[in-house]
C-alpha positions in Angstrom: -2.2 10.6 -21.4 -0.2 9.2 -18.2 2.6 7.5 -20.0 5.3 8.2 -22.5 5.3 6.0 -24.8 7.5 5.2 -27.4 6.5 4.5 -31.0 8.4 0.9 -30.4 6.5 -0.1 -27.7 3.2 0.8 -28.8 4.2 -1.3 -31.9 5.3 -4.2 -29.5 1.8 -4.2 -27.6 -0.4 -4.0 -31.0 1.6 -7.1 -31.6 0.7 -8.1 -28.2 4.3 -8.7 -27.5 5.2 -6.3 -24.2 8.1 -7.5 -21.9 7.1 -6.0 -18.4 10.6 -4.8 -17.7 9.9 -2.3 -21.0 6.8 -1.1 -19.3 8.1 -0.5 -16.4 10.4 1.5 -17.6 7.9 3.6 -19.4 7.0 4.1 -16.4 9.8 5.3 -14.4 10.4 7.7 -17.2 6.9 9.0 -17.5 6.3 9.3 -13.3 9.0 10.2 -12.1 8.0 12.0 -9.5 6.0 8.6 -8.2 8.9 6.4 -9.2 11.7 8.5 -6.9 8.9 8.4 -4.3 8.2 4.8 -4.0 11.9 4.1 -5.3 12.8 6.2 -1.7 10.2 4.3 0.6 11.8 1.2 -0.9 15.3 2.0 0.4 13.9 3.1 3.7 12.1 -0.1 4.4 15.6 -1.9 3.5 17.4 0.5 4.8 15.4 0.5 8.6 14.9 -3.5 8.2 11.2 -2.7 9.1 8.6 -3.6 6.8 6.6 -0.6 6.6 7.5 2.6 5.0 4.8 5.5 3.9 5.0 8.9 3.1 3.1 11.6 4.3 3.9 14.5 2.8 1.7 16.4 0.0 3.5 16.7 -3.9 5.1 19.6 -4.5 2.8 20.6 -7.3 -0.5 19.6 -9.1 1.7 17.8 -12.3 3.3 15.7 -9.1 0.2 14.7 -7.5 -1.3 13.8 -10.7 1.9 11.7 -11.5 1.1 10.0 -8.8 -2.9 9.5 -8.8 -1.8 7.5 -12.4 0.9 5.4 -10.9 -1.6 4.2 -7.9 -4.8 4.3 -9.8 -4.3 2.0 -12.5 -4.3 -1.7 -11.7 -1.6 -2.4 -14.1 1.1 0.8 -13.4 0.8 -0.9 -9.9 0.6 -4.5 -10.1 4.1 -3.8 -12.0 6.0 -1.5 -9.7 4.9 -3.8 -7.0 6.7 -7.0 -8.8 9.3 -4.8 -9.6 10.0 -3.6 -5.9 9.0 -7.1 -4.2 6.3 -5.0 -1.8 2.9 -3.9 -1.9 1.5 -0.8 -2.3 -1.1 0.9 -0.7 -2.8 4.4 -0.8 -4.9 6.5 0.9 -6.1 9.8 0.5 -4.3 11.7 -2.6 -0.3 11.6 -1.5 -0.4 8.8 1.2 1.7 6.0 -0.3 2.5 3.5 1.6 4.9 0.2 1.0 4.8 -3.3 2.8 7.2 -6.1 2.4 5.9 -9.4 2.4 6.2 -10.8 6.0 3.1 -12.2 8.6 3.8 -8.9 10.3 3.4 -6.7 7.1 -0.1 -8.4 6.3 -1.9 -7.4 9.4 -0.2 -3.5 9.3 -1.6 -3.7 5.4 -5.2 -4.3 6.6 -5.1 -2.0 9.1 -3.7 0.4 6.8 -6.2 -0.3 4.3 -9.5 -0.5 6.1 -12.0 1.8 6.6 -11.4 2.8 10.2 -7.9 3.8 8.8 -9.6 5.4 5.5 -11.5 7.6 8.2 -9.0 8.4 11.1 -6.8 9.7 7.8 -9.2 12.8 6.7 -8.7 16.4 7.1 -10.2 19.4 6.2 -6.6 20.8 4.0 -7.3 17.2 2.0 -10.7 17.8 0.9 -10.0 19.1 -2.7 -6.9 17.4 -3.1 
């Protein structure tokens, strides 16, 4: 299971009742390890005034890097943490998270950052198995 969660808000979304901020913090408590990571890339891009943060280096562990395969595999984990930060998100490879704010500038360093060339030029041999 990826999340947490609790017996009231599995209640509220059989009722079909789920308020996003609740699910978001599901999510912050059940990834932490991807919510401090994106939380930190976040700050950095305000922090720089750029609009471009990423993060290159590998989770410490296997539980990490699973926390955050779920947090950028599933449409919905992301689609929230992205309204909730005000970026986009974007990954590549299995630890490569990378945030965009929303500027012309940002758009143009999100597709190259997303297209294949990138996807390719990204690859090493210590990734393979990852």
């Amino acid at each position: 299971m990826s999340l947490d969660v609790s017996p009231a808000l599995l209640e509220k979304a059989e009722r079909g009742e789920v308020d996003e901020r609740e699910f978001v913090d599901c999510v912050r408590v059940s990834l932490p390890y991807a919510w401090e990571l994106i939380s930190s890339l976040v700050a950095q891009v305000k922090v720089d005034g750029t609009d471009f943060a990423d993060n290159q280096v590998p989770p410490p562990s296997e539980q990490e890097r699973g926390q955050l395969l779920r947090a950028m595999a599933s449409d919905s984990i992301r689609g929230a943490l992205q309204r909730h930060f005000g970026v986009k998100l974007a990954f590549q490879n299995c630890h490569r998270v990378a945030v965009f704010t929303s500027t012309e500038d940002s758009e143009e360093r999100y597709r190259r950052f997303t297209s294949v060339r990138a996807q390719l030029l990204n690859q090493s041999p210590e990734l393979r198995d990852c």
